[in-house]
VOBA-1610 file (N, C-alpha, C; in pm, whole numbers, padded with zeros to 5 digits, always signed):
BEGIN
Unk-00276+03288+03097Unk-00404+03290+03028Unk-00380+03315+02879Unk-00461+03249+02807Unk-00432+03261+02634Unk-00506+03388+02591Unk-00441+03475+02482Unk-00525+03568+02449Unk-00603+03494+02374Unk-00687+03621+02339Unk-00828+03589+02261Unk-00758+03561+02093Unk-00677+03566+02086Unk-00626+03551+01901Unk-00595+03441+01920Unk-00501+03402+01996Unk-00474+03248+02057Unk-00654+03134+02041Unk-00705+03205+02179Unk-00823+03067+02144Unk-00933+03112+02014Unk-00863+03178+01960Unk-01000+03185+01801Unk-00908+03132+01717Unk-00778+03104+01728Unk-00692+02993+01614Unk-00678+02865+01661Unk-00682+02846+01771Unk-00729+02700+01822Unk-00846+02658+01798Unk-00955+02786+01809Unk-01094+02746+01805Unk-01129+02724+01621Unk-01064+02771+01538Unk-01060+02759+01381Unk-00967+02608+01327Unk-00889+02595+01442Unk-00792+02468+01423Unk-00871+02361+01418Unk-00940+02310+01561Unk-01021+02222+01593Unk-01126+02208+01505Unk-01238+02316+01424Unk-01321+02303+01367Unk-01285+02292+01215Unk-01168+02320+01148Unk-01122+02232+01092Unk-01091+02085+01060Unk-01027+02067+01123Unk-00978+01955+01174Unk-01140+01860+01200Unk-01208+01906+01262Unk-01340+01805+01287Unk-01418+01845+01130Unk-01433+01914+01080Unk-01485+01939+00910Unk-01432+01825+00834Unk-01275+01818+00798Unk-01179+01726+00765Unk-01229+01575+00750Unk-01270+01591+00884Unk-01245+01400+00979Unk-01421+01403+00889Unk-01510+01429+00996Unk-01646+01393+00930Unk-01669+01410+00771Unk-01578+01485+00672Unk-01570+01469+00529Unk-01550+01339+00538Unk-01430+01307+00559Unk-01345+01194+00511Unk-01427+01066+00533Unk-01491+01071+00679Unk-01575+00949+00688Unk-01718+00952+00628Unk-01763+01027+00604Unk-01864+01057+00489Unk-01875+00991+00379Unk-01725+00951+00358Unk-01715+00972+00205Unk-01694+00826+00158Unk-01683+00770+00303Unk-01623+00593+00298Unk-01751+00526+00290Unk-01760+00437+00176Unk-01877+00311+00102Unk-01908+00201+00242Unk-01981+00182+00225Unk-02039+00025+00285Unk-01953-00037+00277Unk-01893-00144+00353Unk-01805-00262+00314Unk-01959-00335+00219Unk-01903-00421+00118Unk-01994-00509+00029Unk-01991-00639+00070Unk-02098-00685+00119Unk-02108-00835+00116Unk-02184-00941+00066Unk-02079-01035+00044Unk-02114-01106-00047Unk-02085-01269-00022Unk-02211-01359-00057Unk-02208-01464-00017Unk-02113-01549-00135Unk-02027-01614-00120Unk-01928-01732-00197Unk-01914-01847-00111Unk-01979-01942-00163Unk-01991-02088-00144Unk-02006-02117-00016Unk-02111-02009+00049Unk-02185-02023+00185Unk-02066-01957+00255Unk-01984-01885+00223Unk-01895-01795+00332Unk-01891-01691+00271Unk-01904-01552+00416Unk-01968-01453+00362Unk-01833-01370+00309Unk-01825-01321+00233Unk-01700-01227+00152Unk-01708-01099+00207Unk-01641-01015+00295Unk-01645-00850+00259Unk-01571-00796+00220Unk-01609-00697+00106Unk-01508-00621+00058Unk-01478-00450+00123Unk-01409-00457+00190Unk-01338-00285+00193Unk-01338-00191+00144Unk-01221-00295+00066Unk-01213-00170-00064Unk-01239-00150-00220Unk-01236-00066-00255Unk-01277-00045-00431Unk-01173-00089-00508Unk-01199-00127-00624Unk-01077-00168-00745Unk-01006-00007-00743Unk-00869-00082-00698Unk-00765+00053-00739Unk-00706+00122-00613Unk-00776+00134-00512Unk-00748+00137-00360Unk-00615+00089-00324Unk-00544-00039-00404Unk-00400-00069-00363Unk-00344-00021-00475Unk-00240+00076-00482Unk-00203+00088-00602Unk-00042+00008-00665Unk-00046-00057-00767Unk+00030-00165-00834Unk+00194-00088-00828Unk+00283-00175-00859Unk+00431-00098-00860Unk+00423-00111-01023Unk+00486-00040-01098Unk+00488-00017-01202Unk+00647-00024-01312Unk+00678+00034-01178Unk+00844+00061-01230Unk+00961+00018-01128Unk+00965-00089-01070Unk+01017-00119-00951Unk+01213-00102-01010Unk+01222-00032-00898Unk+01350-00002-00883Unk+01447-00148-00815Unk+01550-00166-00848Unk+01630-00260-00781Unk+01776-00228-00716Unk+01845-00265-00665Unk+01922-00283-00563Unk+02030-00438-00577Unk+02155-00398-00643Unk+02245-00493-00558Unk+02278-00614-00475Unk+02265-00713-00488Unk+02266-00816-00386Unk+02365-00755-00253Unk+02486-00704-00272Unk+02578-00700-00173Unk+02520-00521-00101Unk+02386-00483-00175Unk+02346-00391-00080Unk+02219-00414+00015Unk+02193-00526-00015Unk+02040-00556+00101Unk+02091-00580+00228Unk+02191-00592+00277Unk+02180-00573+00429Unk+02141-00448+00444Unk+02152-00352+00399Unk+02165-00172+00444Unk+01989-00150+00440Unk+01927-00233+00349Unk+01765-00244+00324Unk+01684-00352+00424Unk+01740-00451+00393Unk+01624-00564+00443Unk+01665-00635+00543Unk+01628-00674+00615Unk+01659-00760+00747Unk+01717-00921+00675Unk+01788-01002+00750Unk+01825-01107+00707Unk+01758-01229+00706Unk+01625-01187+00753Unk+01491-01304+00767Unk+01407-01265+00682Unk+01404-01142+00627Unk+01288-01149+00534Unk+01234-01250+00423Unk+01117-01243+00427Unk+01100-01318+00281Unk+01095-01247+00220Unk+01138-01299+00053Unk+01114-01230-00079Unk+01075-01302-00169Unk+00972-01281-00265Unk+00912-01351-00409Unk+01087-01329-00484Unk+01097-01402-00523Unk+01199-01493-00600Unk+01159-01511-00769Unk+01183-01397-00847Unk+01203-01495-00989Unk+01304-01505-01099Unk+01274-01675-01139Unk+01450-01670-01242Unk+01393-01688-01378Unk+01448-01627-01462Unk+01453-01681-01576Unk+01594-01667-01672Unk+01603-01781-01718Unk+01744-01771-01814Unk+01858-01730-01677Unk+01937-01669-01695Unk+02047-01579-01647Unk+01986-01485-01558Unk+01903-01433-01576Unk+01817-01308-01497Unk+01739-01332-01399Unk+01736-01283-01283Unk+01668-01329-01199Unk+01584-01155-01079Unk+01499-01185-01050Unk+01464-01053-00935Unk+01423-01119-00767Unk+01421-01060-00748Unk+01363-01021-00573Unk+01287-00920-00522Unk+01171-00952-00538Unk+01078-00890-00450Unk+00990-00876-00320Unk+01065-00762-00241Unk+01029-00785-00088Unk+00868-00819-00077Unk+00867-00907+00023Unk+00691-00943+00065Unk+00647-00825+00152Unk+00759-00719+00210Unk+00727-00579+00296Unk+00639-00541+00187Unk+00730-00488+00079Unk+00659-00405-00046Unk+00527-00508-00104Unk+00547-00604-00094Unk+00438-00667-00155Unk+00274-00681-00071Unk+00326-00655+00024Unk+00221-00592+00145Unk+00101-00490+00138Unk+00200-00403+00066Unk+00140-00239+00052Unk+00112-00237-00083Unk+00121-00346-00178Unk+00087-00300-00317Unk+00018-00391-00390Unk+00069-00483-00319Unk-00050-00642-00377Unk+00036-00710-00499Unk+00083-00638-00623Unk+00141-00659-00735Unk+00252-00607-00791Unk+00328-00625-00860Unk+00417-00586-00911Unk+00373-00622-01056Unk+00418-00499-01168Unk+00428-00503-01276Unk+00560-00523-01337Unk+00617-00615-01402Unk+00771-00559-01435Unk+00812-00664-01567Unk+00920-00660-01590Unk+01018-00737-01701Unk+01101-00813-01673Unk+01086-00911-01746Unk+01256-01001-01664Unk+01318-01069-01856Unk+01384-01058-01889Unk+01442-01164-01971Unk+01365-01075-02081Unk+01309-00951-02077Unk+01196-00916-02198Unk+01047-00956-02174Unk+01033-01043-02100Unk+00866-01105-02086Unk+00820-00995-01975Unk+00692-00973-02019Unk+00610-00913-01890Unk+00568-01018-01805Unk+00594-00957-01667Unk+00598-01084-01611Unk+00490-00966-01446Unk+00370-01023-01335Unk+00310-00977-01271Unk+00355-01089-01125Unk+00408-01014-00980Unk+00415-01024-00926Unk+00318-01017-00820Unk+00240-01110-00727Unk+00164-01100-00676Unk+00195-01170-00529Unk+00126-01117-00457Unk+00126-01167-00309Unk+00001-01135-00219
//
């Protein structure tokens, strides 16, 4: 049998925990909809909700086996001599990439 300190920290756990949850969904907007060229649009989420890579770190050609599977796709760009790779995993979760190649600002998207 649980003592009584036991079920009044379970019983403070749970009502937490349910405070938490009904905040959180409280707090979530309407999806927005919106008609474009007779098909209806909804939006989710708010501008800023995905947040952009900014400073993307890179990696080695002779180290992506240890990272990426050998089927992945990746956004591909060359310029001059210089070239990048950007996973479509990461491009998943962020929508964009901000970055430099050759000196040009250059925006990665997927």
């Amino acid at each position: 049998m649980m003592s009584k300190r036991v079920r009044n920290t379970l019983r403070l756990i749970f009502i937490a925990i349910f405070i938490i949850g009904v905040d959180s969904f409280a707090q979530r907007p309407e999806p927005k909809k919106t008609m474009v060229k007779g098909h209806l649009m909804v939006t989710v989420l708010k501008p800023g909700d995905i947040p952009a890579i900014f400073d993307p770190e890179f990696i080695p050609v002779s180290g992506g086996d240890e990272y990426y599977h050998p089927e992945e796709p990746l956004m591909v760009v060359v310029s001059g001599n210089s070239s990048r790779a950007y996973s479509t995993w990461h491009l998943d979760r962020h929508e964009i990439v901000n970055d430099f190649l050759d000196g040009q600002a250059i925006a990665v998207t997927w």
